[in-house]
SEKEBA-323159 format. One line per field, with one value per residue (C-alpha): x, z, y; chain. Coordinates in Angstrom, 1 decimal, padded with zeros to 4 digits. Layout:
<atoms>
c1: (X; ...)
c3: (Z; ...)
c2: (Y; ...)
unit: (A; ...)
</atoms>
This chain:
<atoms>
c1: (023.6; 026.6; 026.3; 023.5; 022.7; 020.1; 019.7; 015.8; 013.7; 010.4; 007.5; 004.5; 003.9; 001.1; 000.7; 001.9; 005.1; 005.8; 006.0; 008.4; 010.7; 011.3; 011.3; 014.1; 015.7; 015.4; 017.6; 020.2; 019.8; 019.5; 015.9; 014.6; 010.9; 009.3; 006.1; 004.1; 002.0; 002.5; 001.5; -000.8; -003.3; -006.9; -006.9; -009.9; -010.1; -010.6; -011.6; -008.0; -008.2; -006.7; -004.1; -002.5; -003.2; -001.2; 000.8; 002.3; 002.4; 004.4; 007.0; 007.2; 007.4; 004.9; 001.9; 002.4; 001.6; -001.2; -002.6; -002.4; -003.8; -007.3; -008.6; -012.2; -012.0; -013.5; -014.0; -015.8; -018.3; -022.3; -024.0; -027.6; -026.5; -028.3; -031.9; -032.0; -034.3; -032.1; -028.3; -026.2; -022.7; -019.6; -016.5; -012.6; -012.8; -014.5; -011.1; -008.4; -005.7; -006.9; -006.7; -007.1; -006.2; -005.9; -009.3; -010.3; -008.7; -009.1; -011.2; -009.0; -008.8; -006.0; -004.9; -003.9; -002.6; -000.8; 001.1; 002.2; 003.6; 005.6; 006.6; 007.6; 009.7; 011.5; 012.6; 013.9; 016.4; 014.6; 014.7; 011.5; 010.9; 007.9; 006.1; 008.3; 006.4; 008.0; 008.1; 009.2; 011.3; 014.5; 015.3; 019.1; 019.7; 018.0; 014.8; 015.7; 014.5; 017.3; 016.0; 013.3; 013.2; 011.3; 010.3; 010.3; 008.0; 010.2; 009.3; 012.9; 014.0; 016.2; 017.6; 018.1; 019.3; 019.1; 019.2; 015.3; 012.1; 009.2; 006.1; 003.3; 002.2; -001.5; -004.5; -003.9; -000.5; 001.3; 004.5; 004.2; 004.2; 007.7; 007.8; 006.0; 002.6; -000.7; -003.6; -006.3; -010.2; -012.4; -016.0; -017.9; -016.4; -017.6; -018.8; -018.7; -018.6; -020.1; -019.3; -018.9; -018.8; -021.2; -021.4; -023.5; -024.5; -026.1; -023.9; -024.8; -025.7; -022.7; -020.8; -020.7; -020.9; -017.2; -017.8; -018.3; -021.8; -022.4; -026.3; -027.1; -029.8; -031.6; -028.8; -025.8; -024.1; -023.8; -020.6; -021.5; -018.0; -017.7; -014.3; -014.8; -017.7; -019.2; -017.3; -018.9; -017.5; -020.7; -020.3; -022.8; -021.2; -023.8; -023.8; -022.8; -026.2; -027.0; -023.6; -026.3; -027.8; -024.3; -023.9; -025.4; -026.1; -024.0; -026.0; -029.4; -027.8; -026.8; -030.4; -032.0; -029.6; -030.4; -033.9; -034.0; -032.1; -034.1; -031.1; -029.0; -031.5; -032.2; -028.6; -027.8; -030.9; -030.3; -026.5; -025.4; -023.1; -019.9; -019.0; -015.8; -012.2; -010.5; -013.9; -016.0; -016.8; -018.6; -016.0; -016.4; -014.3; -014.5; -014.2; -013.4; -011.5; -008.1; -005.4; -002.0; -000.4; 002.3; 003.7; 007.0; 010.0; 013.4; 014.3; 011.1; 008.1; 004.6; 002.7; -000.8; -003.0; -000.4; -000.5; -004.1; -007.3; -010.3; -013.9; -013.2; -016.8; -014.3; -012.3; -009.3; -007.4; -004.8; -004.3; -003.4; -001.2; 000.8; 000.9; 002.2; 004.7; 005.8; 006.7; 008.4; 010.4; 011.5; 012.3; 014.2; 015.9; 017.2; 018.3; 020.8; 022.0; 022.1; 020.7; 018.2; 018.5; 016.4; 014.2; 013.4; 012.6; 010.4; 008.4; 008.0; 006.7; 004.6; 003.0; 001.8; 000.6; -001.2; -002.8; -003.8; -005.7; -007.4; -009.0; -010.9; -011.5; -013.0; -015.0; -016.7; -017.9; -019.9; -020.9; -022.6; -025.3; -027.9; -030.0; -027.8; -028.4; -025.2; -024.2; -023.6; -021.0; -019.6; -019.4; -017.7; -015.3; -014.2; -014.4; -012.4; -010.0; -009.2; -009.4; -009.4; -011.4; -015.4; -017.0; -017.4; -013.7; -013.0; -014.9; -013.8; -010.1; -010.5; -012.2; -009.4; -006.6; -005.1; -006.5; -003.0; -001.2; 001.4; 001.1; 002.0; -000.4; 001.6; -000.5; 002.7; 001.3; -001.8; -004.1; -004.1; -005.1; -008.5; -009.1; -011.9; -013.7; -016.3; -015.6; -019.4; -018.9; -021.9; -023.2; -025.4; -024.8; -027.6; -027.7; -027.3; -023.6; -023.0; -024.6; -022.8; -019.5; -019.8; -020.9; -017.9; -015.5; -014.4; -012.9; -011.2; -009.4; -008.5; -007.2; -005.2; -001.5; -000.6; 002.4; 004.5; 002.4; 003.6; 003.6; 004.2; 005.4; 006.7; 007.6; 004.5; 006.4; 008.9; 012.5; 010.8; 011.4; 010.3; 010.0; 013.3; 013.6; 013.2; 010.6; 012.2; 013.7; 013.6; 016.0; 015.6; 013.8)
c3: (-019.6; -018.3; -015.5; -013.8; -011.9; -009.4; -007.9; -008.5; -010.5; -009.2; -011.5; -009.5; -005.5; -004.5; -001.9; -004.0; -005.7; -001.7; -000.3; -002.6; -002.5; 001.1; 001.5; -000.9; 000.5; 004.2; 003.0; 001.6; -002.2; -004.0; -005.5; -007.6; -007.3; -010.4; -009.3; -012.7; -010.0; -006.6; -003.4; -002.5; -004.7; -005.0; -005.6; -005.8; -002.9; 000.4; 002.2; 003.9; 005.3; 008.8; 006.5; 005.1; 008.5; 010.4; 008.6; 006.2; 007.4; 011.1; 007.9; 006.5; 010.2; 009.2; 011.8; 014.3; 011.8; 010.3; 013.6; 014.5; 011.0; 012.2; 010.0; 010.7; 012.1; 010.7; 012.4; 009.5; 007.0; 007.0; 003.8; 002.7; 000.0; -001.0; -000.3; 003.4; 003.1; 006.2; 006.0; 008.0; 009.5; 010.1; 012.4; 011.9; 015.7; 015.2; 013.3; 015.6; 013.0; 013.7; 017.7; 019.7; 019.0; 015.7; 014.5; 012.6; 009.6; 008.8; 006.2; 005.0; 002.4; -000.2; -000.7; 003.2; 003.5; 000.2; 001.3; 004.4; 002.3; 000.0; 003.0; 004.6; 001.6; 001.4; 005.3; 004.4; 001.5; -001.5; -003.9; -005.0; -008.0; -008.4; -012.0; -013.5; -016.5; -017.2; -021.3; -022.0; -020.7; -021.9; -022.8; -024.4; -026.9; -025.1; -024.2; -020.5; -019.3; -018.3; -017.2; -018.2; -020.0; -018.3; -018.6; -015.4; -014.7; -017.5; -019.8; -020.0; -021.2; -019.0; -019.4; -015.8; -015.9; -012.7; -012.1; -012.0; -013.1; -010.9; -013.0; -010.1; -012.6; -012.4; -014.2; -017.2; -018.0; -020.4; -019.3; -018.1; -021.6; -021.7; -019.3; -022.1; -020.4; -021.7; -020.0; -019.8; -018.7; -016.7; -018.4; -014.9; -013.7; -016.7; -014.2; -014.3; -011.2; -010.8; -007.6; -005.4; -002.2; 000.6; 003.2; 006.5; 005.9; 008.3; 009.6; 010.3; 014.6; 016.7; 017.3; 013.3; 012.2; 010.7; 008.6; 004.8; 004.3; 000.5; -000.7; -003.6; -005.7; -009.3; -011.5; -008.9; -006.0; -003.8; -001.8; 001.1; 002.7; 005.5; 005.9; 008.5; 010.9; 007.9; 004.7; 002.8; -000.1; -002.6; -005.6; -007.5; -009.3; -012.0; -014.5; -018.4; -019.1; -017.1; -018.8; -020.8; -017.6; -016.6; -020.2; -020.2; -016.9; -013.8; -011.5; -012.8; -012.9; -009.9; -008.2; -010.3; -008.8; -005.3; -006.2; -007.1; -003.5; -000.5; 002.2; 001.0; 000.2; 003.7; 004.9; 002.7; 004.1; 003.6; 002.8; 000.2; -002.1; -002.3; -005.5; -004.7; -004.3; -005.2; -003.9; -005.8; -009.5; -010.4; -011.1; -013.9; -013.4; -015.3; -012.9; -015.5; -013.5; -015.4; -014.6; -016.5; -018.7; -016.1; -013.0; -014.3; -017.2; -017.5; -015.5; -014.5; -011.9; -012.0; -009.1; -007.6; -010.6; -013.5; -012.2; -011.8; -010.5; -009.1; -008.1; -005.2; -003.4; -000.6; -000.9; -001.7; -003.9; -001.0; -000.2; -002.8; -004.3; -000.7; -000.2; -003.8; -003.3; 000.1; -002.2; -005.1; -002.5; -001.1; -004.7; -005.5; -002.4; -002.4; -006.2; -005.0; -001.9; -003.7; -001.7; -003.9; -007.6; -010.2; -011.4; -008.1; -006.7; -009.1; -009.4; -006.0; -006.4; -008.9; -007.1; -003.7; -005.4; -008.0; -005.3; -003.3; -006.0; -007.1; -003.8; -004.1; -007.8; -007.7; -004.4; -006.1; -008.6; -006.0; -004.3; -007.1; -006.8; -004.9; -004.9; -002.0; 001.9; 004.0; 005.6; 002.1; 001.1; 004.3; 003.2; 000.0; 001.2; 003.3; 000.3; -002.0; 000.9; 001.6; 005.2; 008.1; 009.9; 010.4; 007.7; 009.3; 010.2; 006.7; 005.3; 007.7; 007.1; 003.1; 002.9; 006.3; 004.0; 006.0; 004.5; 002.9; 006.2; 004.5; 006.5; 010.2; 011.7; 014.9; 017.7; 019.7; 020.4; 018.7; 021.7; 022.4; 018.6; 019.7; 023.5; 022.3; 020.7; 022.0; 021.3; 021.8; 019.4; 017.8; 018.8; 015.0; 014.1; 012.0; 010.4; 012.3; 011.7; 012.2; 015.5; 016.8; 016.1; 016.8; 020.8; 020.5; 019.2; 022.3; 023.5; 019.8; 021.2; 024.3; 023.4; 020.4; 021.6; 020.7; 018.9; 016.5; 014.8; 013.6; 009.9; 008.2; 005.2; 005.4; 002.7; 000.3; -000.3; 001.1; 000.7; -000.9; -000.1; 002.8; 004.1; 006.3; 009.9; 009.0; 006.4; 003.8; 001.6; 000.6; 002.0; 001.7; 004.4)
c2: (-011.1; -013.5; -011.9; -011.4; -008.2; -010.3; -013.4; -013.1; -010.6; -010.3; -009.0; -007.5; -006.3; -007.4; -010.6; -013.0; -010.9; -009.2; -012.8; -014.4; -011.4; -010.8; -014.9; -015.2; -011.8; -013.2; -015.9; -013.3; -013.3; -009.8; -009.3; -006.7; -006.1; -004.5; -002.9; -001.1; 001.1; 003.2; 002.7; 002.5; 001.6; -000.1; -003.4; -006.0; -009.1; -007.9; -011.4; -013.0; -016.5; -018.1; -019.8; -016.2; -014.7; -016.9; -019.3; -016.8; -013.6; -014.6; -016.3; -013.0; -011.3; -008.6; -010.0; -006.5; -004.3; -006.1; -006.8; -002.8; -001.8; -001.9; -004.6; -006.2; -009.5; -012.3; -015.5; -017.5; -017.0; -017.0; -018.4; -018.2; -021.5; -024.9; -025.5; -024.7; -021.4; -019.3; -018.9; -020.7; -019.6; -021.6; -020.8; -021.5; -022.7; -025.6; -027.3; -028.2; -027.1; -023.3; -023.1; -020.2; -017.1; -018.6; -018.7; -015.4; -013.8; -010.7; -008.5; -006.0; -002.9; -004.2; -000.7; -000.9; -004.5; -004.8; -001.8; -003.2; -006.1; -004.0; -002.0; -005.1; -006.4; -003.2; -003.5; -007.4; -005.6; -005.9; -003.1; -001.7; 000.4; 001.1; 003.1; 000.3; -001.6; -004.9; -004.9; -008.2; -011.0; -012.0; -015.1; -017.0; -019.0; -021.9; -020.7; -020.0; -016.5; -014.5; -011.2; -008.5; -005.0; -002.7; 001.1; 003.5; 006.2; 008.3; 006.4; 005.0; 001.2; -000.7; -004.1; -006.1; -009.8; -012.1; -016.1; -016.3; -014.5; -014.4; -013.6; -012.4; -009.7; -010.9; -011.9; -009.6; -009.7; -011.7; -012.3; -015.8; -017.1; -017.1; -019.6; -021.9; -022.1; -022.4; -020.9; -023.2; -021.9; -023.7; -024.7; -024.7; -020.9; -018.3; -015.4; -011.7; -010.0; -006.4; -004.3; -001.2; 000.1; 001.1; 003.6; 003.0; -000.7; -002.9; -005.5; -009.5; -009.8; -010.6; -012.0; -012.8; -009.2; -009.1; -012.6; -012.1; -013.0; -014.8; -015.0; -016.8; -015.3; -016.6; -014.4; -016.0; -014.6; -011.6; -011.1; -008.7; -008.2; -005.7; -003.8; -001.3; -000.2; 001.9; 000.8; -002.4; -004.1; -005.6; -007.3; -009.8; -012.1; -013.6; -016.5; -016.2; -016.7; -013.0; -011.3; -009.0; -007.8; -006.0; -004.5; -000.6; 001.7; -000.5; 001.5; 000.3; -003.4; -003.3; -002.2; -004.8; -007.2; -006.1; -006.2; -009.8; -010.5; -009.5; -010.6; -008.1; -005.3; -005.7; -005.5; -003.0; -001.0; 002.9; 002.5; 005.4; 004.2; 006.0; 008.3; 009.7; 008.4; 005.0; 003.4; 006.0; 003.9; 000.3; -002.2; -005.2; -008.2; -011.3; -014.3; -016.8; -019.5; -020.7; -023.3; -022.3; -025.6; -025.1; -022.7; -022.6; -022.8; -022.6; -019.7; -018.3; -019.0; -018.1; -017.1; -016.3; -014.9; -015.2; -019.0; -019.3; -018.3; -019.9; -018.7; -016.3; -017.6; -018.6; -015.6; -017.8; -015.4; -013.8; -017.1; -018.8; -015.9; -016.3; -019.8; -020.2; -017.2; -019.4; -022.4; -020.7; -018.6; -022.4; -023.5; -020.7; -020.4; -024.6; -023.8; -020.7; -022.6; -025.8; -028.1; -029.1; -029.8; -027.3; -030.0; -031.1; -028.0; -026.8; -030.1; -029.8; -026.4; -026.9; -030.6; -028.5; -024.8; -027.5; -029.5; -026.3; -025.0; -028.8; -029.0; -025.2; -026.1; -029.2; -028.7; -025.3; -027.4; -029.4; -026.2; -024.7; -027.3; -025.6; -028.4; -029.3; -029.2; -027.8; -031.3; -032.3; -029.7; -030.4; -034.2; -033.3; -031.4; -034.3; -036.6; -034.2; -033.3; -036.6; -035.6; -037.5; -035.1; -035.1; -033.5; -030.1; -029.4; -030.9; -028.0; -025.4; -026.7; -026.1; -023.1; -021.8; -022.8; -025.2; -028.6; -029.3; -029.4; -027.2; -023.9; -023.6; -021.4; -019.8; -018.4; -016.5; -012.9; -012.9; -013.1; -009.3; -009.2; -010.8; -010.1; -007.5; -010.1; -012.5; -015.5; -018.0; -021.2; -021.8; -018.4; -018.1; -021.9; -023.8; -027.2; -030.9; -031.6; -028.3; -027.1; -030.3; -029.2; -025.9; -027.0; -029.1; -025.6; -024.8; -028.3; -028.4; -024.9; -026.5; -029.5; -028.1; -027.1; -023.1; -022.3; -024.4; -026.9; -030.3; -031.8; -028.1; -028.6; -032.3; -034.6; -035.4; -039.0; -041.0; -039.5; -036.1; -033.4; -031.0; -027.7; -026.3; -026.0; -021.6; -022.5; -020.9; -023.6; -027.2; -030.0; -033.4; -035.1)
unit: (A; A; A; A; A; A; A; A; A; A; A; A; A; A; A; A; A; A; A; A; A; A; A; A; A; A; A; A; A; A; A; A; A; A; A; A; A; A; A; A; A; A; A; A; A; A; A; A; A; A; A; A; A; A; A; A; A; A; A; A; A; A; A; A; A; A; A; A; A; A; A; A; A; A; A; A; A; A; A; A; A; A; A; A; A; A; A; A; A; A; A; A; A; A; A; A; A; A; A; A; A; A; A; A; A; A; A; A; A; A; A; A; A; A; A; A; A; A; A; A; A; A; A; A; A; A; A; A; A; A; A; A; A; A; A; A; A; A; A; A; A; A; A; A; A; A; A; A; A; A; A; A; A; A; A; A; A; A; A; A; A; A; A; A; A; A; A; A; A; A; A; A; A; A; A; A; A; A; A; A; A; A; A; A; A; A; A; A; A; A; A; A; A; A; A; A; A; A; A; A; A; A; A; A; A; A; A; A; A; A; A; A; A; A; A; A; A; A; A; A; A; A; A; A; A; A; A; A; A; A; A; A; A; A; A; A; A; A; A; A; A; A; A; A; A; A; A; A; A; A; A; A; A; A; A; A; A; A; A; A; A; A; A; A; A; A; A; A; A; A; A; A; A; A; A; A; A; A; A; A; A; A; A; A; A; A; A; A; A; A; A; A; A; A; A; A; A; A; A; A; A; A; A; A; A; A; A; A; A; A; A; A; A; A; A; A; A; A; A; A; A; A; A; A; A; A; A; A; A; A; A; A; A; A; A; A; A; A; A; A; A; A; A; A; A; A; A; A; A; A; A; A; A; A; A; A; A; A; A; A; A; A; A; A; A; A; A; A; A; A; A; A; A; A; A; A; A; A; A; A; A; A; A; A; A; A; A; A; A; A; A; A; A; A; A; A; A; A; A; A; A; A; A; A; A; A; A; A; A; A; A; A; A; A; A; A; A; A; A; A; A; A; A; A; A; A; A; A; A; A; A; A; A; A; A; A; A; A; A; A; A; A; A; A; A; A; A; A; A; A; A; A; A; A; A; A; A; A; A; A; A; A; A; A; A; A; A; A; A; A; A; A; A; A; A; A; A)
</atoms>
């Protein structure tokens, strides 16, 4: 183990474990990416957000082939939330940190986009094996992790030894407790989510019909998210306190759920639910939200859900595992060129992915108050946010992704991506501060310079450190 076969071993290849490996590749370190499944392969979290869209994936240079894959575009998201009886829509135009062609993400099948990631990663030079299992990491004498053992599709041990560990293994794995953290559970987020797949649902009017449409109901939440013209994504994610309701027949659960929510019976209409294939079965997750003791140890770095995971009412899950495998990659990369020092780097790691996910944490908390009228969420998102912007952008700016001011979001060829889309700002708007600022969306587009934006990734503190000029790796500012 003196010397190591890698420069990084990365555990996982999904967003999170595809983004730090071909970031850290691109800057010409050797990375092995251990993947336990093939491609492709289902995976839950279909809802992307402007901030993953185009701040991460032009990084990665992957934004042609996820803008030819097909995927439904989504220019914001409609709510039936709070006391106000009808739902009420928001759109990324309205903030001026998402101009232009910048202002829609994308809903996507995982099994697709998670491909083109790992696709992607194998183009920058990182070896791939996938049907690889990590077993265990290894660690020295001191307690640094040196390397992993992992068994291929044979059923065959190996033993592979590189500089650092990347742990993006997910929400069930237990790898990252070599790293010495604690996982810690949140007391407000003790859901479980129950969901499927539709065929032939109705879809919200235009120019809205691509947005993920969330309706609170008395056991908790639908998500209604629609991923092609035909194909739906539908989940209800209920309280604790409803846990029982889940436990039994899921099919019986699941149209007494719909029962007890007339807005998406009615969407739903006479959609058939599918039986067959990887979309074919009920799904059970348990949404319990968690905050890990720490994102990384001597040696190894923990990202998206082996880090932590928060309510996914603002489909924040892609996003987070990317922006966080966007900061490690920086970390790791400054430690192996040496411009920044190891505590540094991973202090600085751990201050932005930990920030990131305090803002959707502690804003959720407030949004589960549905006692609450929309201009108020939109207020508290500017209070917790500490924006500078109105209340609406401050909302539209968290929920986009981009309220840190840490992610560039680059408009250079994108237009073509939306010229079949009609754009009307404040087309299915509702609400006082919001119909305002959606009448005022289109001036925000205009005004807002395309391209390059300024303050990505800048120093959180004097002298701190800050992102570099190829956004791949810390240097002192």
């Amino acid at each position: 183990m003196s010397s190591p076969q890698y420069d990084v071993i990365v555990v996982g290849g999904g967003p999170a474990g595809s983004t730090v490996s071909t970031l850290v590749s691109k800057a010409g370190h050797r990375v092995l990416l251990l993947e336990k499944e093939k491609f492709p392969r289902y995976q839950i979290g279909e809802s992307l957000l402007p901030a993953t869209v185009h701040g991460v994936i032009p990084i990665l240079g992957v934004e042609k082939e996820v803008a030819e894959a097909g995927f439904t575009v989504k220019r914001g998201g409609t709510f039936k939330w709070g006391k106000r009886p009808e739902p009420w829509t928001f759109e990324f135009a309205v903030s001026s940190k998402m101009p232009g062609p910048t202002s829609f993400a994308y809903q996507v099948e995982r099994m697709k986009f998670d491909d083109i990631l790992l696709r992607n990663a194998r183009k920058h030079g990182v070896e791939v094996r996938e049907e690889s299992s990590v077993v265990k990491a290894i660690t020295d004498e001191t307690g640094r992790v040196r390397g992993v053992h992992y068994k291929d599709s044979d059923g065959k041990v190996h033993e592979v030894s590189a500089r650092y560990v990347v742990d993006s293994s997910g929400n069930t794995s237990r790898l990252f407790k070599a790293s010495g953290a604690e996982r810690h559970y949140s007391p407000f987020f003790r859901n479980l989510a129950l969901f499927t797949y539709f065929e032939g649902a109705g879809r919200l009017p235009a120019p809205n019909s691509g947005n993920i449409f969330s309706v609170a109901f008395e056991h908790g939440w639908f998500w209604f998210i629609p991923l092609s013209p035909t194909l739906t994504s539908v989940g209800a994610v209920v309280h604790q306190d409803s846990a029982e309701l889940v436990q039994g027949d899921p099919d019986e659960a699941m149209r007494r759920f719909i029962d007890a929510c007339p807005r998406i019976k009615d969407i739903l209409g006479d959609a058939k639910r599918i039986t067959e294939g990887p979309y074919g079965s009920y799904r059970v997750r348990k949404d319990w939200s968690y905050c890990n003791s720490r994102f990384s140890g001597p040696g190894m770095v923990l990202v998206g859900d082996s880090a932590c995971f928060v309510d996914p009412v603002f489909s924040s899950g892609v996003h987070l595992a990317t922006y966080g495998g966007l900061l490690a990659a920086r970390s790791i990369n400054g430690c192996l060129a040496g411009t920044v020092d190891e505590d540094a780097a991973f202090a600085e790691f751990e201050k932005r992915y930990r920030r990131e996910y305090g803002l959707f944490h502690e804003f959720l908390i407030g949004f589960y108050d549905m006692n609450k009228s929309e201009d108020s969420y939109f207020w508290q998102a500017r209070k917790v946010s500490e924006s500078a912007s109105n209340d609406v952008e401050a909302f539209v700016e968290l929920v986009g992704g981009v309220a840190s001011n840490d992610l560039r979001l680059t408009a250079d060829d994108l237009a073509a991506t939306v010229e079949s889309v009609e754009h009307k700002p404040g087309g299915a708007a509702n609400g006082t501060v919001l119909t305002r600022m959606l009448k005022a969306g289109a001036g925000l587009q205009g005004r807002a310079l395309l391209g390059s934006r300024s303050g990505e990734g800048a120093a959180l503190e004097p002298g701190g450190l800050r992102a570099s000029d190829d956004g791949l790796s810390w240097v002192r500012s």
